[in-house]
PyMOL Python script that loads the backbone (N, CA, C, O; Angstrom):
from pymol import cmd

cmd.read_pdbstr("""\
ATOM      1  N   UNK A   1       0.861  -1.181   0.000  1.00  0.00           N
ATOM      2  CA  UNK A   1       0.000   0.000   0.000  1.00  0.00           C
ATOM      3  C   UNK A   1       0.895   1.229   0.000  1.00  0.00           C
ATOM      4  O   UNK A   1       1.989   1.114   0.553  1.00  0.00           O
ATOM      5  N   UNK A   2       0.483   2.671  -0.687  1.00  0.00           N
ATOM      6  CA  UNK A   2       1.331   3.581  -0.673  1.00  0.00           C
ATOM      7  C   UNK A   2       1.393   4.477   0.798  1.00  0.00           C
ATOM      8  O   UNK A   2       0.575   4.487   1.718  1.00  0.00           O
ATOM      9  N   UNK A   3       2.379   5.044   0.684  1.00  0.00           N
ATOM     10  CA  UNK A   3       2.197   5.729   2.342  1.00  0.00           C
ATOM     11  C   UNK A   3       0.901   6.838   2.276  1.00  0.00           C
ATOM     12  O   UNK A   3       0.494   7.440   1.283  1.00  0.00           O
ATOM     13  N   UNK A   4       0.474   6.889   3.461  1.00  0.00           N
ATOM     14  CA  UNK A   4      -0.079   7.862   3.674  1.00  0.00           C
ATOM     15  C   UNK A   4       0.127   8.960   4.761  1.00  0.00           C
ATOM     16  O   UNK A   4       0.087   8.634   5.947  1.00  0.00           O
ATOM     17  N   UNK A   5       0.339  10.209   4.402  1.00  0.00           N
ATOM     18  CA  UNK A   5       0.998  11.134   5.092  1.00  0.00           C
ATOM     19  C   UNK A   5       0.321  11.448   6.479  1.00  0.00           C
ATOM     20  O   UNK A   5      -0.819  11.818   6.758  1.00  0.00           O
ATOM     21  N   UNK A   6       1.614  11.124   7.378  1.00  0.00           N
ATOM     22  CA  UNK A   6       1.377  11.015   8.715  1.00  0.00           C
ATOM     23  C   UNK A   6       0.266  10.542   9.325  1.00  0.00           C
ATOM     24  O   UNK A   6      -0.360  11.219  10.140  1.00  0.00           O
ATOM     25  N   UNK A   7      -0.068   9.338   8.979  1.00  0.00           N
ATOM     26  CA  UNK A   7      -1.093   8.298   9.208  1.00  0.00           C
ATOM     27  C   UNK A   7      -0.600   6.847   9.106  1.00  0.00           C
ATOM     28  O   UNK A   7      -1.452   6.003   8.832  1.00  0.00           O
ATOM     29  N   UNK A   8       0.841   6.398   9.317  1.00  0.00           N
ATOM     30  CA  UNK A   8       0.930   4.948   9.534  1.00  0.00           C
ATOM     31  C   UNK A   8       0.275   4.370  10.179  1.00  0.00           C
ATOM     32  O   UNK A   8      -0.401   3.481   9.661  1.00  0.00           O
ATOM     33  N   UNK A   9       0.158   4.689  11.994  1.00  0.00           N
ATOM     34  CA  UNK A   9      -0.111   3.898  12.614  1.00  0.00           C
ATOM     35  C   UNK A   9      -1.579   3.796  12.679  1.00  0.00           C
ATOM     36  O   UNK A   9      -1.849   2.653  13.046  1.00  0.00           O
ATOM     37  N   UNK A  10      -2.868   4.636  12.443  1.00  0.00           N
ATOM     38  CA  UNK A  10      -3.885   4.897  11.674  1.00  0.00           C
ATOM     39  C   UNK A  10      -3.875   3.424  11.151  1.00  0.00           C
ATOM     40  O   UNK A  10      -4.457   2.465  11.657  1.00  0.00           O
ATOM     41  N   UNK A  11      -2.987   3.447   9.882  1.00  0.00           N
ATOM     42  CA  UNK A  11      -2.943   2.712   8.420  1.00  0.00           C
ATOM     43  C   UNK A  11      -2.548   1.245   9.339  1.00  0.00           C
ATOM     44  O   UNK A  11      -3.191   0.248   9.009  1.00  0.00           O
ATOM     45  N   UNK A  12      -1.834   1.132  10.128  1.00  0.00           N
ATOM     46  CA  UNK A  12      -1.229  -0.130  10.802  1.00  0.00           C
ATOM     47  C   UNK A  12      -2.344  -0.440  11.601  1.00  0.00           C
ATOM     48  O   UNK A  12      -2.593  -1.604  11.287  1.00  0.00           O
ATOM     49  N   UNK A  13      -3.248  -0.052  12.539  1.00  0.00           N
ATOM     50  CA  UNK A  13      -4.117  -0.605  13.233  1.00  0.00           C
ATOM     51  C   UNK A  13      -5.659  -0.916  11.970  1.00  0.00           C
ATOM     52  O   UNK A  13      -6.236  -1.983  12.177  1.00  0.00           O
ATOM     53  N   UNK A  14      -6.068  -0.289  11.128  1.00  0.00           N
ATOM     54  CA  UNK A  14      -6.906  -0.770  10.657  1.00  0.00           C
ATOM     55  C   UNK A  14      -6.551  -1.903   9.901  1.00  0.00           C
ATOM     56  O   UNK A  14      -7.411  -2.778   9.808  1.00  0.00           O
ATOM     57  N   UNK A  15      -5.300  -2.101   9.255  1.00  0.00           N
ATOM     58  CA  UNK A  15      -4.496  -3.365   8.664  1.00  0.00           C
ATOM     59  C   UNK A  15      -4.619  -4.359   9.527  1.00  0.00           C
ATOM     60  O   UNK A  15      -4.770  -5.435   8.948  1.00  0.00           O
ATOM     61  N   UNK A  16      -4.613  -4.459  11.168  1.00  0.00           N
ATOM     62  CA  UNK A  16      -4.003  -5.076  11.669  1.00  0.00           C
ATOM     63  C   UNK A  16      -5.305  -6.002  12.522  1.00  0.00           C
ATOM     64  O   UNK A  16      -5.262  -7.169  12.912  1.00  0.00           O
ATOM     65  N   UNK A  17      -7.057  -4.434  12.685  1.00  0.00           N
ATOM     66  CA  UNK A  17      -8.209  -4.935  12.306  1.00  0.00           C
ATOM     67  C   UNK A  17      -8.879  -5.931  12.056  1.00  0.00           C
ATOM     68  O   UNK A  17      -9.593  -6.768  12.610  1.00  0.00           O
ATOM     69  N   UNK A  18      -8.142  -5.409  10.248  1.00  0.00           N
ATOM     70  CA  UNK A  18      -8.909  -6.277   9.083  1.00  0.00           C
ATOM     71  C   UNK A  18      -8.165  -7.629   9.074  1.00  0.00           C
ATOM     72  O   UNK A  18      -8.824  -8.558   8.607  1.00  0.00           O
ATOM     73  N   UNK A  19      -7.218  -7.849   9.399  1.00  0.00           N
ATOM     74  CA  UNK A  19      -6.914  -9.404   9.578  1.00  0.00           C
ATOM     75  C   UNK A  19      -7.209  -9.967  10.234  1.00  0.00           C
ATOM     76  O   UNK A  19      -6.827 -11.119  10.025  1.00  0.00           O
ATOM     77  N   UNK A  20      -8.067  -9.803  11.528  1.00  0.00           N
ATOM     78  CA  UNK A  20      -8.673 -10.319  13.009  1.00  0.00           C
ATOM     79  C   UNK A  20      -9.262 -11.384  11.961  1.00  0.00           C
ATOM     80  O   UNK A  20      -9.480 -10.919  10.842  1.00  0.00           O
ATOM     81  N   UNK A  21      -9.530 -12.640  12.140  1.00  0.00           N
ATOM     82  CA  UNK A  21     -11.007 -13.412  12.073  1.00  0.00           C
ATOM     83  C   UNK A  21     -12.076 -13.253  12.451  1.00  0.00           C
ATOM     84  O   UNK A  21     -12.293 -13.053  13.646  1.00  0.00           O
ATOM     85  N   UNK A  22     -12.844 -13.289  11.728  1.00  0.00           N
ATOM     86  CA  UNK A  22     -14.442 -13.794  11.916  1.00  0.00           C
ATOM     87  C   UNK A  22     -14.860 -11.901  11.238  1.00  0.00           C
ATOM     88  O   UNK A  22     -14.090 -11.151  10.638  1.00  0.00           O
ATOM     89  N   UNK A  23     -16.557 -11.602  11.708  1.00  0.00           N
ATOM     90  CA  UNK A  23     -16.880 -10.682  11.079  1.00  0.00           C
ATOM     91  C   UNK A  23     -16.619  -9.802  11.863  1.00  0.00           C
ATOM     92  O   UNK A  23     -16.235 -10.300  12.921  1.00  0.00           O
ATOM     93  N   UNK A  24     -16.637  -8.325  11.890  1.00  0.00           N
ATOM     94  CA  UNK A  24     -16.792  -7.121  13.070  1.00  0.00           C
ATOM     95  C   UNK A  24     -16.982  -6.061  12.192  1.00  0.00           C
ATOM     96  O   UNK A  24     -16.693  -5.756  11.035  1.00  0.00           O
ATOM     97  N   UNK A  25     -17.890  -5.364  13.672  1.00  0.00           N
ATOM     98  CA  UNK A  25     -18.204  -4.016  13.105  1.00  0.00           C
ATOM     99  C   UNK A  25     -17.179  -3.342  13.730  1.00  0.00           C
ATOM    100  O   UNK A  25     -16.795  -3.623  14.865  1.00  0.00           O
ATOM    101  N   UNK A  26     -16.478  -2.014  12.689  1.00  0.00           N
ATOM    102  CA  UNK A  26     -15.497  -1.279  13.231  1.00  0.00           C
ATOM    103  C   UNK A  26     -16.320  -0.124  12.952  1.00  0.00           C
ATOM    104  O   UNK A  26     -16.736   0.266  11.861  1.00  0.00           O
ATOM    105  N   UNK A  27     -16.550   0.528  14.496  1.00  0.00           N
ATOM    106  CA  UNK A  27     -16.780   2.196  13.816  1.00  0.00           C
ATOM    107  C   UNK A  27     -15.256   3.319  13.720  1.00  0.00           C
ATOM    108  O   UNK A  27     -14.051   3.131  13.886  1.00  0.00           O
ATOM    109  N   UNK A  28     -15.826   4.113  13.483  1.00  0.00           N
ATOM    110  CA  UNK A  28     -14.226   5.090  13.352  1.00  0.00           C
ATOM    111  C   UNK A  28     -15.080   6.695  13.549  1.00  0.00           C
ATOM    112  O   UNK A  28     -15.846   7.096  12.672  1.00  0.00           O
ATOM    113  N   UNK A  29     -14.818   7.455  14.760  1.00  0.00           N
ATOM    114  CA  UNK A  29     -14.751   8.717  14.689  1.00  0.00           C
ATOM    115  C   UNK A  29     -13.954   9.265  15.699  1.00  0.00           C
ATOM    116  O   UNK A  29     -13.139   8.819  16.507  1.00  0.00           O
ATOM    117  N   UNK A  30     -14.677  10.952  15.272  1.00  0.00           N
ATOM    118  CA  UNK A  30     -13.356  11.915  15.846  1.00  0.00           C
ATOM    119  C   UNK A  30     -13.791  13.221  15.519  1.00  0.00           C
ATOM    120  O   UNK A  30     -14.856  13.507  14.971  1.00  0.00           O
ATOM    121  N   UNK A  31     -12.938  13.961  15.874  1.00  0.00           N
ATOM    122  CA  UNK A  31     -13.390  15.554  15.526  1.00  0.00           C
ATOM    123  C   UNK A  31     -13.562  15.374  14.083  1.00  0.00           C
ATOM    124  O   UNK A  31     -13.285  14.326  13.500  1.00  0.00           O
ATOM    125  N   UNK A  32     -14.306  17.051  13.193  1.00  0.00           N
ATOM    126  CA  UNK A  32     -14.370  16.732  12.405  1.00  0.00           C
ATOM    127  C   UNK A  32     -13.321  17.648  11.361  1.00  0.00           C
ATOM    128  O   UNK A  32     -12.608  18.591  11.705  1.00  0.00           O
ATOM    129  N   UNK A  33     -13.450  17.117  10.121  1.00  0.00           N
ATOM    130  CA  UNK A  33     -12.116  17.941   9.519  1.00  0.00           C
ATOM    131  C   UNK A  33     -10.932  17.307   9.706  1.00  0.00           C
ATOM    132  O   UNK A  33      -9.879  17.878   9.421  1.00  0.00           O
ATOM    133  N   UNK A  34     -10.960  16.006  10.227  1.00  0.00           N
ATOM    134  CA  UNK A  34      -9.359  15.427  10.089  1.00  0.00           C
ATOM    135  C   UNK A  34      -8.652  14.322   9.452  1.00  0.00           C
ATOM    136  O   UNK A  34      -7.579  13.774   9.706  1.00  0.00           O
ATOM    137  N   UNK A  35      -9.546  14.140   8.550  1.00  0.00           N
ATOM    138  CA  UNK A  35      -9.572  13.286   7.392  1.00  0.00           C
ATOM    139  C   UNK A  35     -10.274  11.910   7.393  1.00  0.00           C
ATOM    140  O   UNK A  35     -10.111  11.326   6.322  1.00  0.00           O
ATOM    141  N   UNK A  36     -11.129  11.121   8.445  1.00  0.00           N
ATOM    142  CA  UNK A  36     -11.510  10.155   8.578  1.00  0.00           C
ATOM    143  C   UNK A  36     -11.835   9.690   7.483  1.00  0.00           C
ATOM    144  O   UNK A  36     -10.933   8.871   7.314  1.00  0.00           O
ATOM    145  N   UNK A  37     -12.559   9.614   6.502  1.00  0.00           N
ATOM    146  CA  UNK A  37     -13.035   9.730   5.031  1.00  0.00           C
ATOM    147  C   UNK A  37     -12.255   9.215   4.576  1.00  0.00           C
ATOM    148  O   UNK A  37     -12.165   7.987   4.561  1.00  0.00           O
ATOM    149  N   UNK A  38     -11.297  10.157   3.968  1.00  0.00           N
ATOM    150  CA  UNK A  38     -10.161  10.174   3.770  1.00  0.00           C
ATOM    151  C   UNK A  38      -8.956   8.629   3.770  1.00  0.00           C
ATOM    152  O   UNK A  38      -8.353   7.925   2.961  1.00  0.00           O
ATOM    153  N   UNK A  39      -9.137   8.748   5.087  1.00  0.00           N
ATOM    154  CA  UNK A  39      -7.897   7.748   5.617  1.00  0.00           C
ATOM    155  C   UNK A  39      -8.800   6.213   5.171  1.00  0.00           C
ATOM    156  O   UNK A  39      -8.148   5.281   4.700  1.00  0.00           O
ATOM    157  N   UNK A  40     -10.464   6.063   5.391  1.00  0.00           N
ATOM    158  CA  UNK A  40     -10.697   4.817   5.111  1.00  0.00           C
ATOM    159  C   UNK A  40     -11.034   4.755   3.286  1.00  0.00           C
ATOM    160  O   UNK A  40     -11.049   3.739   2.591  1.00  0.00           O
ATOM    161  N   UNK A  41     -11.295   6.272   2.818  1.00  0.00           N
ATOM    162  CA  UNK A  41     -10.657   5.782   1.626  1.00  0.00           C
ATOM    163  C   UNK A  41      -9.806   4.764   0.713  1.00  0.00           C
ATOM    164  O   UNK A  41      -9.816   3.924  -0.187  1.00  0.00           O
ATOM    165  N   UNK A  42      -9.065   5.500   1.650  1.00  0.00           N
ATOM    166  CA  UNK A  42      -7.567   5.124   1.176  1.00  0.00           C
ATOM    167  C   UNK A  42      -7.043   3.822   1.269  1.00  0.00           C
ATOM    168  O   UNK A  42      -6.397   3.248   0.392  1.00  0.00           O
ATOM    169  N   UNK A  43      -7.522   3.142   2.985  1.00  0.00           N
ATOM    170  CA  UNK A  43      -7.174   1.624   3.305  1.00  0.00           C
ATOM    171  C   UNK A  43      -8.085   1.252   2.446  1.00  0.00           C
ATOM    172  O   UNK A  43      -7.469   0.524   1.668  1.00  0.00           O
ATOM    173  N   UNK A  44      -9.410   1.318   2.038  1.00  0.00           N
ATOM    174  CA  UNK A  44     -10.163   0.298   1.334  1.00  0.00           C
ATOM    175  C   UNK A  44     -10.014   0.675  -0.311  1.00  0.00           C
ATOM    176  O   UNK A  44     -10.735   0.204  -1.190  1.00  0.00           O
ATOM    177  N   UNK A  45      -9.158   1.418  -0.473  1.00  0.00           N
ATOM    178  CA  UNK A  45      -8.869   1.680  -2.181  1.00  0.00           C
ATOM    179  C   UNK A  45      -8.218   0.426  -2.862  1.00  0.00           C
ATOM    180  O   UNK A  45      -8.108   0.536  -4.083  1.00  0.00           O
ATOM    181  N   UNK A  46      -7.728  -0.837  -2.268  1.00  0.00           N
ATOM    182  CA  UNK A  46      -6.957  -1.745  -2.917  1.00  0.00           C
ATOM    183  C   UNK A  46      -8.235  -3.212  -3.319  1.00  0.00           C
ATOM    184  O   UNK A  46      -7.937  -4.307  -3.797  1.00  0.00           O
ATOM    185  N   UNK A  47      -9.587  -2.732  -2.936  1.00  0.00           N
ATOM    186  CA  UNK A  47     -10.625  -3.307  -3.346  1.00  0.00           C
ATOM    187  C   UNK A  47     -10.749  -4.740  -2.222  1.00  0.00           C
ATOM    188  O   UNK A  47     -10.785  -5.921  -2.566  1.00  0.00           O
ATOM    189  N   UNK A  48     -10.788  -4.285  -1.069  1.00  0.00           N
ATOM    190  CA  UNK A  48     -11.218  -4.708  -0.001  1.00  0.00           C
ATOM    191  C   UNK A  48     -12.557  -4.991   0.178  1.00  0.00           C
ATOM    192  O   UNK A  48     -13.232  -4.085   0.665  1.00  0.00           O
ATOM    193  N   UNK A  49     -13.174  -6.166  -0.133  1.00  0.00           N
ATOM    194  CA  UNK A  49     -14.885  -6.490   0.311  1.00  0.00           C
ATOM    195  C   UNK A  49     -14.939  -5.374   1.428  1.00  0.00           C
ATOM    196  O   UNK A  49     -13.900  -5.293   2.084  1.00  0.00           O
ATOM    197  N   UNK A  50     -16.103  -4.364   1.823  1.00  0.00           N
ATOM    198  CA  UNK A  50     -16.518  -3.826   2.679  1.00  0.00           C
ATOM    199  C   UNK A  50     -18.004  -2.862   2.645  1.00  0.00           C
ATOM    200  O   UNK A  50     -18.422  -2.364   1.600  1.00  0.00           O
ATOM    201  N   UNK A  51     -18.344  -2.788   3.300  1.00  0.00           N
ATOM    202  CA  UNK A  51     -19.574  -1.999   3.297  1.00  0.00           C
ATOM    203  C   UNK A  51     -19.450  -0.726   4.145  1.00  0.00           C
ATOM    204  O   UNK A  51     -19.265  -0.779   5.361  1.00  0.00           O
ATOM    205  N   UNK A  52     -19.593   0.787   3.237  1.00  0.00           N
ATOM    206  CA  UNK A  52     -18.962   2.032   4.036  1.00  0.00           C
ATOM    207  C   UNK A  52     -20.412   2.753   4.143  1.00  0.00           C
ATOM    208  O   UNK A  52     -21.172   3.254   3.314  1.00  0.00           O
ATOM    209  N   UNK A  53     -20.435   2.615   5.218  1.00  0.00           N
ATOM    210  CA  UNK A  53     -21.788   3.647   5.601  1.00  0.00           C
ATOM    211  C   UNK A  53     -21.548   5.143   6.717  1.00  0.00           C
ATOM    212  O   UNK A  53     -21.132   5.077   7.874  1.00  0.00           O
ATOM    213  N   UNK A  54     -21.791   5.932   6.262  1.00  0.00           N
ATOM    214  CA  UNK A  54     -21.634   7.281   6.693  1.00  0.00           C
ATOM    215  C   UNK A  54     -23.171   7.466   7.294  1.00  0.00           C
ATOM    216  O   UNK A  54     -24.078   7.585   6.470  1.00  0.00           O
ATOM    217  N   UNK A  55     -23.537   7.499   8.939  1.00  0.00           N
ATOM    218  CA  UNK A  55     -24.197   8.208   9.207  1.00  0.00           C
ATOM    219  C   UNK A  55     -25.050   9.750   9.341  1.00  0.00           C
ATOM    220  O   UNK A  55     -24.347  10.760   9.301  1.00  0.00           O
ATOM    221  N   UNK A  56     -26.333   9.890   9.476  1.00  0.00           N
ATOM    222  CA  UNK A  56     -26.100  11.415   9.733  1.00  0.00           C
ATOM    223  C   UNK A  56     -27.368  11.485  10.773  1.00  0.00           C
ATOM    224  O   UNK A  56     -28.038  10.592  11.292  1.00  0.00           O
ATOM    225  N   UNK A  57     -27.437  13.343  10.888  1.00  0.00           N
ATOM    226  CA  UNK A  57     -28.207  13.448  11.741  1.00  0.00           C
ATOM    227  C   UNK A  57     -29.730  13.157  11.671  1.00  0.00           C
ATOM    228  O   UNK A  57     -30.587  14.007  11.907  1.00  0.00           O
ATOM    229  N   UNK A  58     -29.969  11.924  11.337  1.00  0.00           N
ATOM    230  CA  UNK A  58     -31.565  11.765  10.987  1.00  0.00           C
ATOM    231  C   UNK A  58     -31.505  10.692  12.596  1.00  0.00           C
ATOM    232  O   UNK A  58     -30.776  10.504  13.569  1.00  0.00           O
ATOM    233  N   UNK A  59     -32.918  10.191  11.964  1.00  0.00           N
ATOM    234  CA  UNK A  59     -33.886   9.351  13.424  1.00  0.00           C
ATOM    235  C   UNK A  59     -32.668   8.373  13.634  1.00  0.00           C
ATOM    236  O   UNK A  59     -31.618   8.616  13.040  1.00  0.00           O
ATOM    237  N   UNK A  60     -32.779   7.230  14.493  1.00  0.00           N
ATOM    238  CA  UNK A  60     -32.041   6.163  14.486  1.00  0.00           C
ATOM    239  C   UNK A  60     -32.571   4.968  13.323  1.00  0.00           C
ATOM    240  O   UNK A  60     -31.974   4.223  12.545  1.00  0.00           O
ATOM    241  N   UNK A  61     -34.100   5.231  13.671  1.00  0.00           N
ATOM    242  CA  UNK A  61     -34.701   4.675  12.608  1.00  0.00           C
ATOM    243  C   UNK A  61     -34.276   4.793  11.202  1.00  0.00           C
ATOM    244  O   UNK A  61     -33.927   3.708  10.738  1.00  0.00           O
ATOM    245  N   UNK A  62     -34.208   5.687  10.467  1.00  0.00           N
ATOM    246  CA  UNK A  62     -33.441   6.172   9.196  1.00  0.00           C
ATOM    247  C   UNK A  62     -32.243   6.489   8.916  1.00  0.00           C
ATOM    248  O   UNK A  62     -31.849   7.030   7.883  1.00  0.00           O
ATOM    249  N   UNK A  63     -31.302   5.983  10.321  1.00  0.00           N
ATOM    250  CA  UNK A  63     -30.265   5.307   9.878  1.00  0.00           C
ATOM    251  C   UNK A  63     -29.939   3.792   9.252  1.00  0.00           C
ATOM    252  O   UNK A  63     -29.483   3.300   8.220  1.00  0.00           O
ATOM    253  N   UNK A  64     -30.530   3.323  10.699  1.00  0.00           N
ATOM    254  CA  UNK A  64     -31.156   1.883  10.272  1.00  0.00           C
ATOM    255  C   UNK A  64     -31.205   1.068   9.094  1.00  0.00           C
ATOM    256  O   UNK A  64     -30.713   0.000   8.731  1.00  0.00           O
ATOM    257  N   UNK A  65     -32.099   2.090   8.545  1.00  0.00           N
ATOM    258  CA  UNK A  65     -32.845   1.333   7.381  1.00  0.00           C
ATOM    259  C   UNK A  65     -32.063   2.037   6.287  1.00  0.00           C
ATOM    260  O   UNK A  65     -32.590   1.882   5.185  1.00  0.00           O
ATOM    261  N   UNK A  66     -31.059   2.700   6.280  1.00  0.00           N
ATOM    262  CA  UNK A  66     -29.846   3.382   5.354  1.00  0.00           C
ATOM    263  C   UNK A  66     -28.686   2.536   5.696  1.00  0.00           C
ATOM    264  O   UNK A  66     -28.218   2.152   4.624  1.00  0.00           O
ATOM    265  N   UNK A  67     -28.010   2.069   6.669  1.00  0.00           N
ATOM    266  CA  UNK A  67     -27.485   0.823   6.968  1.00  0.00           C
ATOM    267  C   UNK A  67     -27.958  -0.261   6.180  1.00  0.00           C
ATOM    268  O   UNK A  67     -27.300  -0.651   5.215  1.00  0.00           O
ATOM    269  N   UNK A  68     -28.996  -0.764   6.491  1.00  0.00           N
ATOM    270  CA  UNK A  68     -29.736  -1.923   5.818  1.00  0.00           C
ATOM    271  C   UNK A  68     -29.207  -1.873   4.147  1.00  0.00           C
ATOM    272  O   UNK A  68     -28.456  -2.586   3.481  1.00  0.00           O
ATOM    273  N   UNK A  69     -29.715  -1.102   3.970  1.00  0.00           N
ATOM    274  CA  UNK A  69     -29.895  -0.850   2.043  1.00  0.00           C
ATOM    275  C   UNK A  69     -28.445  -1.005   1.918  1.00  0.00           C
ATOM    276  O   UNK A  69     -28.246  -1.901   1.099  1.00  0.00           O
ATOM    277  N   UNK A  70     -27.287  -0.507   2.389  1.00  0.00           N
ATOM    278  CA  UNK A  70     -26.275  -0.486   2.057  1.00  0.00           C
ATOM    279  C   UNK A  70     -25.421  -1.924   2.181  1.00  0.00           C
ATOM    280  O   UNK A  70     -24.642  -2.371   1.339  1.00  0.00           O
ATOM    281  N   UNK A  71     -25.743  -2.449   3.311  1.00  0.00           N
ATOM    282  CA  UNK A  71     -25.463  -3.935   3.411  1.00  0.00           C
ATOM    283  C   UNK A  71     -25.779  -4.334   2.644  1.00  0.00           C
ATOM    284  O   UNK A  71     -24.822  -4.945   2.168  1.00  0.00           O
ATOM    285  N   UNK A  72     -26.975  -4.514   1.788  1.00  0.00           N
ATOM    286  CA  UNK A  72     -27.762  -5.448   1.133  1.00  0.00           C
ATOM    287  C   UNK A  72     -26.954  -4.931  -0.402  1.00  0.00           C
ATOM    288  O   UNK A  72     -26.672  -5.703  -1.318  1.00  0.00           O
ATOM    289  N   UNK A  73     -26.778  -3.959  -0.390  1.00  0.00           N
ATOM    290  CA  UNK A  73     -26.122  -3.506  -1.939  1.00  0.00           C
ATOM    291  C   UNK A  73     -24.964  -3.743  -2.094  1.00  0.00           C
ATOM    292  O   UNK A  73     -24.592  -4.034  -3.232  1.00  0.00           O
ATOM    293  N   UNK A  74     -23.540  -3.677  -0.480  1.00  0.00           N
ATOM    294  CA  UNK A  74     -22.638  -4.301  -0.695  1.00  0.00           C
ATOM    295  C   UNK A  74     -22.354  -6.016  -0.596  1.00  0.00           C
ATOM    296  O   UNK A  74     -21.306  -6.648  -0.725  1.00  0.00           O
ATOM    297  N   UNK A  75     -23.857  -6.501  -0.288  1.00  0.00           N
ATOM    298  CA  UNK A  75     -23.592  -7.805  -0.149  1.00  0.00           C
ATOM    299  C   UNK A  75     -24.696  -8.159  -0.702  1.00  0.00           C
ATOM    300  O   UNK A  75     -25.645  -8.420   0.036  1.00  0.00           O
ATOM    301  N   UNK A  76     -24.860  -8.267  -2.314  1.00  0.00           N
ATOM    302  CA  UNK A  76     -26.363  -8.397  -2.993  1.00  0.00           C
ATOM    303  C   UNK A  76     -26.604 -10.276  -2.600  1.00  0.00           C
ATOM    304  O   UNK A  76     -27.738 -10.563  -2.216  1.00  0.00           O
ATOM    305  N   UNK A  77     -25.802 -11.186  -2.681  1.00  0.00           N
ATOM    306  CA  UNK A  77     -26.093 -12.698  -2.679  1.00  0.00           C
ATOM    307  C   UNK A  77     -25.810 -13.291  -1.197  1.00  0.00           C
ATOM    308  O   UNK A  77     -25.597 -14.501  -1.129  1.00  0.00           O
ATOM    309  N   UNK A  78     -25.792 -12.554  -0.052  1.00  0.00           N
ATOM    310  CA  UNK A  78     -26.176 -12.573   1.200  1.00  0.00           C
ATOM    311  C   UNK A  78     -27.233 -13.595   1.440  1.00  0.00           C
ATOM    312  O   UNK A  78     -28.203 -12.967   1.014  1.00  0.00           O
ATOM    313  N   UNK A  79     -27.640 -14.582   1.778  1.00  0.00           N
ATOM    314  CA  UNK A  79     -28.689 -15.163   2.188  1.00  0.00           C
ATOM    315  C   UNK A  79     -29.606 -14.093   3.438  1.00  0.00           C
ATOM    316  O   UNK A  79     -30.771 -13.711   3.539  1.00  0.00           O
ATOM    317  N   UNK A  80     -28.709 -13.960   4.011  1.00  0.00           N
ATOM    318  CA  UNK A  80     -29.243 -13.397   5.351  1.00  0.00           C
ATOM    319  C   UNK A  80     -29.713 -11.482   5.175  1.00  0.00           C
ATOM    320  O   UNK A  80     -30.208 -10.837   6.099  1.00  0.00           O
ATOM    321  N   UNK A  81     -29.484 -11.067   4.168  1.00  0.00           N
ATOM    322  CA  UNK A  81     -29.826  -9.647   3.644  1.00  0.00           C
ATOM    323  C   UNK A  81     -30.408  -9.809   2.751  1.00  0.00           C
ATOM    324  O   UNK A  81     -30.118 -10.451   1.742  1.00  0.00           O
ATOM    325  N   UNK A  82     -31.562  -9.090   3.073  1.00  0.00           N
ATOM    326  CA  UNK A  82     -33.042  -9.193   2.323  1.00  0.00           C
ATOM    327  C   UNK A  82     -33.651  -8.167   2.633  1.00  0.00           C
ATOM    328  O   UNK A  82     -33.758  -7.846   3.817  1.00  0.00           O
ATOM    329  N   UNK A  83     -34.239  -7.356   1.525  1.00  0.00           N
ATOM    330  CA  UNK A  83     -35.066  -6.029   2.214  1.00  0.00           C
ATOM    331  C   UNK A  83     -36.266  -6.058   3.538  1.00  0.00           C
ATOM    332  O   UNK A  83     -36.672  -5.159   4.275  1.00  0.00           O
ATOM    333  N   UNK A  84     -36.651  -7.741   3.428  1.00  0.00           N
ATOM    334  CA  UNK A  84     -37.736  -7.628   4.039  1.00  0.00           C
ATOM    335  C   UNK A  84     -37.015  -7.893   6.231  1.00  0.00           C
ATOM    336  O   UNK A  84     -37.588  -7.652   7.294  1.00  0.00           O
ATOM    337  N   UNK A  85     -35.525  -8.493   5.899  1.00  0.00           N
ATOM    338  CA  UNK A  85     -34.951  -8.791   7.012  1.00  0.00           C
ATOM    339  C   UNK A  85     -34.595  -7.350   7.609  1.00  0.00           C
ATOM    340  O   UNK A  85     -34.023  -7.256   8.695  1.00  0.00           O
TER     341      UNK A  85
END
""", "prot")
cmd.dss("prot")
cmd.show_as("cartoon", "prot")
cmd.util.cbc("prot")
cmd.orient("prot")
């Protein structure tokens, strides 16, 4: 992977993450303006299976179900993701 400026260890713990076994949810925040975006850009630019969902300030409910859709679109042959699940 190419470097990314002054973000190794950033770049080394989500590397280090994504090799754990089995499934997990990783969230990632922080102030804003400091590249979070950015940085998981960048680790998942080498075409890493993943599903990137950006919350916002809506219900929990309509996150939810914006979560949902996005699972189901990054994982269309899912048995277990189904609009109606």
């Amino acid at each position: 992977m190419s470097s990314f400026y002054n973000r190794k260890q950033e770049i080394t713990d989500l590397t280090s993450a994504w090799e754990d076994s089995g499934a997990k949810l990783r969230l990632l925040y922080g102030r804003r303006r400091v590249g979070k975006t950015c940085l998981l850009q960048h680790f998942l630019s080498d075409g890493r299976p993943h599903c990137y969902f950006l919350a916002s300030a809506m219900t929990i409910t309509g996150n939810l179900e914006r979560l949902a859709q996005a699972l189901i679109k990054a994982h269309p042959r899912h048995p277990d993701l189904t609009p109606a699940s």
